[in-house]
C-alpha positions in Angstrom: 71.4 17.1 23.4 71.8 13.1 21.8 69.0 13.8 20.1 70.5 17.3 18.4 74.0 15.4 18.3 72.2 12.6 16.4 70.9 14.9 13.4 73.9 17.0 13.2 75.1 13.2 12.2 72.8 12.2 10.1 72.4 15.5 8.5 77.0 15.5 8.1 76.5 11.7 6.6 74.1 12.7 4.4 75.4 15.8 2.7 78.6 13.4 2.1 76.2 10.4 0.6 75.0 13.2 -1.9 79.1 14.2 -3.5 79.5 12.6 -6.6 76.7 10.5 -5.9 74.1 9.2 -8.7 70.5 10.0 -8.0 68.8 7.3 -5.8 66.6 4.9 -7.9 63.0 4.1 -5.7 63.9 0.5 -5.6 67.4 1.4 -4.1 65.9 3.2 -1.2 66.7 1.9 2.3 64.2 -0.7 4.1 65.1 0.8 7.3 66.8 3.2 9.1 69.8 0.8 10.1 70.3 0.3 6.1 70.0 4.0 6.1 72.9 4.0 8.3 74.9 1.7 6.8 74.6 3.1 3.5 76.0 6.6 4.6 79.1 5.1 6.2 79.6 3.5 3.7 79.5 6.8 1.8 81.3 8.7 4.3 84.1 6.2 4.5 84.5 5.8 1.0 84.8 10.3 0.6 86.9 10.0 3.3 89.2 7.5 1.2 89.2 9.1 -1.9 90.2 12.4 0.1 93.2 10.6 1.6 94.2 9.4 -2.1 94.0 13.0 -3.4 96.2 14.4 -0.6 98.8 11.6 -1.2 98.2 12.5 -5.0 98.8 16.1 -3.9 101.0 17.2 -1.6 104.6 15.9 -3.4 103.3 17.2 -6.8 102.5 20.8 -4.8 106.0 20.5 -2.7 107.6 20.5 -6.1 105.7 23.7 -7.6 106.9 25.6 -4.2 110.5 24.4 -4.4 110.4 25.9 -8.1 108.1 29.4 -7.2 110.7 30.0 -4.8 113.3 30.8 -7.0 110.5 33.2 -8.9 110.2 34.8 -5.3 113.9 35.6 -5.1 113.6 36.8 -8.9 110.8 39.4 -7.2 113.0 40.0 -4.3 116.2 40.9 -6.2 113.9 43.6 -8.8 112.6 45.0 -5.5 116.2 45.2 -3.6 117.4 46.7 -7.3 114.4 49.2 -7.8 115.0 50.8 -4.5 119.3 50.7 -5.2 117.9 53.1 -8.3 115.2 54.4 -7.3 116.6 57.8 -6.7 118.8 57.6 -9.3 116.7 56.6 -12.0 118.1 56.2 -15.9 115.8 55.2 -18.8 118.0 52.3 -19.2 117.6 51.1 -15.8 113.8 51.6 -15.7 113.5 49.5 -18.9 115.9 46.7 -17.9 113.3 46.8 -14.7 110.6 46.6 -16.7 111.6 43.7 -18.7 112.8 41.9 -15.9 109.2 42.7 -14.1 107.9 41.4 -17.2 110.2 38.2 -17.8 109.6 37.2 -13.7 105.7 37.5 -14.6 106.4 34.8 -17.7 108.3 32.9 -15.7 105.4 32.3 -13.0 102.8 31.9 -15.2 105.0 29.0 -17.4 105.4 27.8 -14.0 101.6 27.7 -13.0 101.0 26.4 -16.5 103.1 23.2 -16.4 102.3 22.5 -12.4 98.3 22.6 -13.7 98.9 20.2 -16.2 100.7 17.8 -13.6 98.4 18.4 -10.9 95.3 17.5 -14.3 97.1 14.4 -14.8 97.8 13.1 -11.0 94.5 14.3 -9.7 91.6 15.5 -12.0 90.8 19.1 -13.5 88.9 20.5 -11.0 91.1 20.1 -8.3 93.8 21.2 -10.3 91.6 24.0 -11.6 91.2 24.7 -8.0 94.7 24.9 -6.9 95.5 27.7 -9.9 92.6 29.6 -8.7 93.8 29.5 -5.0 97.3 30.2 -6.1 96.4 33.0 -8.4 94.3 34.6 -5.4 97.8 34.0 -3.3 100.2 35.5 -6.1 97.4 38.8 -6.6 97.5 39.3 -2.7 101.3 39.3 -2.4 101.8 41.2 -5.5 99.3 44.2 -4.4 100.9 43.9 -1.3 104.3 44.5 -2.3 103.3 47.5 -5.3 101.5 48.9 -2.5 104.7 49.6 -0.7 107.0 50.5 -3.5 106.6 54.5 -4.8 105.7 54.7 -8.3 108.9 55.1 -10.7 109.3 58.7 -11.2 112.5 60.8 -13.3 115.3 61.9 -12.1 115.2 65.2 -11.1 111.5 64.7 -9.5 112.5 61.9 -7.3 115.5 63.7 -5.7 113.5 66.2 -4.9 112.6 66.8 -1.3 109.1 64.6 -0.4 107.3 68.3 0.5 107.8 69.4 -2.6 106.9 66.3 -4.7 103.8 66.4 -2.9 103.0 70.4 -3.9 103.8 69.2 -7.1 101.4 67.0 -7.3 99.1 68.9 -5.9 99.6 71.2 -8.4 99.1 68.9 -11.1 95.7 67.6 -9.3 94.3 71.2 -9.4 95.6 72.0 -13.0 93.4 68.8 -14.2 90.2 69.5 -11.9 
């Protein structure tokens, strides 16, 4: 069990040596195996300190970004609240001020995303703030499909008042016509 403990270590300090490290030159290699040691805690501790750095780096540049994407959320909150007030009421005037507010709120976060990667480029580096667009973009794709899986799609008029039975033999209808 020490002995299985003991490689588990060695093997954890020794993946951490190898991040960002240069390759190991012949006459840098370790005398012993209590250089060897040394050598990856002293890698380990220094990983471990740059991560703390980042975080500190991090966190009040990402608190900022959510305080701002919030107020995009209620923007997406108030189409959805004013999509389903219309919904069965549906005008061509209200479906395109929906759609241009759909389209605005879409601008909006991605101006947002834009200038948040630029300050998370200059207080961290580009692949960490190349990682938190990607991870935030894979966030924001979830919610969205979510949220459009919920909604019906926007429909005229005269279809959406109709009773649900007969929307659906309607669309059956249109199915079978296009088979």
């Amino acid at each position: 069990m020490k002995y299985t403990q003991w490689a588990l270590l060695s093997l954890a300090f020794a993946a951490v040596s190898l991040l960002g490290q240069t390759p190991v030159k012949a006459s840098a290699a370790p005398t012993s195996p209590a250089s060897l040691i040394t050598d990856q805690e002293k890698n380990f501790r220094a990983y471990i300190e740059r991560l703390r750095s980042d975080v500190a780096k991090f966190w009040p540049v990402y608190l900022q970004f959510e305080s701002e994407y919030t107020k995009c959320g209620y923007g997406v909150l108030a189409l959805i609240l004013n999509y389903a007030a219309n919904y069965n009421d549906m005008t061509p005037r209200v479906a395109d001020q929906l759609a241009t507010k759909l389209l605005d709120l879409e601008q909006e976060r991605n101006n947002l995303k834009r200038r948040y990667y630029q300050k998370f480029k200059s207080a961290l580096d580009s692949i960490t703030a190349a990682r938190f667009l990607q991870v935030e973009n894979q966030i924001e794709r979830i919610l969205d499909l979510q949220i459009s899986s919920e909604l019906p799609v926007i429909d005229t008029p005269q279809r959406s008042q109709l009773p649900a039975e007969t929307r659906m033999e309607l669309q059956r209808l249109a199915e079978w016509k296009f088979q």
